[in-house]
C-alpha positions in Angstrom: -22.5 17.0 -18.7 -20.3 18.0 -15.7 -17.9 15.8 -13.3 -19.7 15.1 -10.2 -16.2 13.6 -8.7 -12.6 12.9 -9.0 -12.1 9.1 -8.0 -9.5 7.4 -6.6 -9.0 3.2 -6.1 -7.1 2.8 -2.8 -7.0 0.7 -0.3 -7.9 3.0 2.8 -10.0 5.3 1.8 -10.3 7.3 5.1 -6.6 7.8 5.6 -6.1 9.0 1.9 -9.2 11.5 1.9 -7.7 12.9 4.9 -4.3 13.0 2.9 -6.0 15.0 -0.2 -8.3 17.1 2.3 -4.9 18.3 3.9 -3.3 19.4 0.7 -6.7 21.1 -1.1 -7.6 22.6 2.4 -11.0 20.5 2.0 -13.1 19.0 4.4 -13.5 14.9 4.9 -16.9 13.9 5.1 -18.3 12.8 8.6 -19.9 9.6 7.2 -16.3 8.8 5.1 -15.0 5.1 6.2 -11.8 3.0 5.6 -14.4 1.7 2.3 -15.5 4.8 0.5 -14.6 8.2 1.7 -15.2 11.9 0.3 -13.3 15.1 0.4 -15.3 18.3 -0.4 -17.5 20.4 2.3 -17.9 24.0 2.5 -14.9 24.6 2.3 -14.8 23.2 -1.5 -15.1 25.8 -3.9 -18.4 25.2 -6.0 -17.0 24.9 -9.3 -14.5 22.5 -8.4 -15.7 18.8 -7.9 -15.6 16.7 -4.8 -13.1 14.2 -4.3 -14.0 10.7 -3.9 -12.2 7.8 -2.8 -13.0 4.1 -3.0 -11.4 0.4 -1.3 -10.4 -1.6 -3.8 -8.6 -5.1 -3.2 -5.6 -4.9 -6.0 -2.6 -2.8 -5.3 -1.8 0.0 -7.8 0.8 -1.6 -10.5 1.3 1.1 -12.9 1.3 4.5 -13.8 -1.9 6.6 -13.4 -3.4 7.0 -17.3 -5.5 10.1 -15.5 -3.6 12.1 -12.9 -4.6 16.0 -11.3 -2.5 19.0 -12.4 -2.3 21.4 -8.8 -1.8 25.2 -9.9 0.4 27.3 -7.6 1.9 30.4 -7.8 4.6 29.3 -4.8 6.5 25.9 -6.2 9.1 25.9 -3.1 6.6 26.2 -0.4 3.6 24.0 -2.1 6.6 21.7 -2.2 8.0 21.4 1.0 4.0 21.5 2.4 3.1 18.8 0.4 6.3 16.4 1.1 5.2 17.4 4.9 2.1 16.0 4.2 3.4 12.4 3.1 4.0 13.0 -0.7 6.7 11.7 -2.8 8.7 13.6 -4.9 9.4 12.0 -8.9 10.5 14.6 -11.2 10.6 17.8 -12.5 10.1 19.3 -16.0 10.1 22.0 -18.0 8.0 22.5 -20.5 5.4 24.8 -22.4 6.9 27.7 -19.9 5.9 25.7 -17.1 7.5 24.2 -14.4 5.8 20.8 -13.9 6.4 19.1 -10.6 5.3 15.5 -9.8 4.6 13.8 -6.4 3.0 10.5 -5.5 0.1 10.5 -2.6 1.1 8.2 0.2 -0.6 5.2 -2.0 1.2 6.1 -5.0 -0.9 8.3 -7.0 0.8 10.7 -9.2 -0.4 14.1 -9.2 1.3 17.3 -10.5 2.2 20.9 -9.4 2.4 23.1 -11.8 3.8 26.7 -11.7 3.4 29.0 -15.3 6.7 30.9 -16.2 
């Protein structure tokens, strides 16, 4: 068993795959549309899975129960790059000597980034 892709429900799927391709330095597919879209390419490396995302018709109402944990070994910068990008800052913690740092994507998934003490 291995993931074949992380999925996301939005509601324009080209605008948010370019969104994630911009802060994994990933390529959008050429065939990607506003309906189903996918963020991997060469530029992917091959042990990490592609990124999908799909058009649903519900908004998001809640908190993600699943959410991706971004390793960096620069916090300010990754920060200030990704709030460039369109992400929202939530919160910060500390804990497990790590420095957890979550954002929403422009649609309101939460993600984290993560810097080890």
């Amino acid at each position: 068993m291995r993931i074949s892709h992380i999925a996301f429900d939005c509601s324009d799927a080209t605008a948010l795959a370019r969104f994630w391709a911009a802060v994994m330095g990933w390529d959008v597919s050429p065939e990607s549309t506003a309906e189903l879209a996918v963020v991997g390419g060469p530029s992917r490396p091959p042990e990490a899975p592609p990124m999908l995302f799909n058009r649903v018709p519900e908004e998001k109402t809640a908190k993600n129960r699943v959410h991706i944990d971004l390793e960096t070994d620069d916090l300010a910068a990754e920060t200030e790059r990704l709030l460039g990008l369109g992400a929202s800052f939530i919160h910060d913690k500390f804990e497990f000597d790590t420095r957890w740092t979550t954002f929403a994507d422009p649609e309101g998934n939460e993600f984290c980034l993560v810097q080890r003490a």
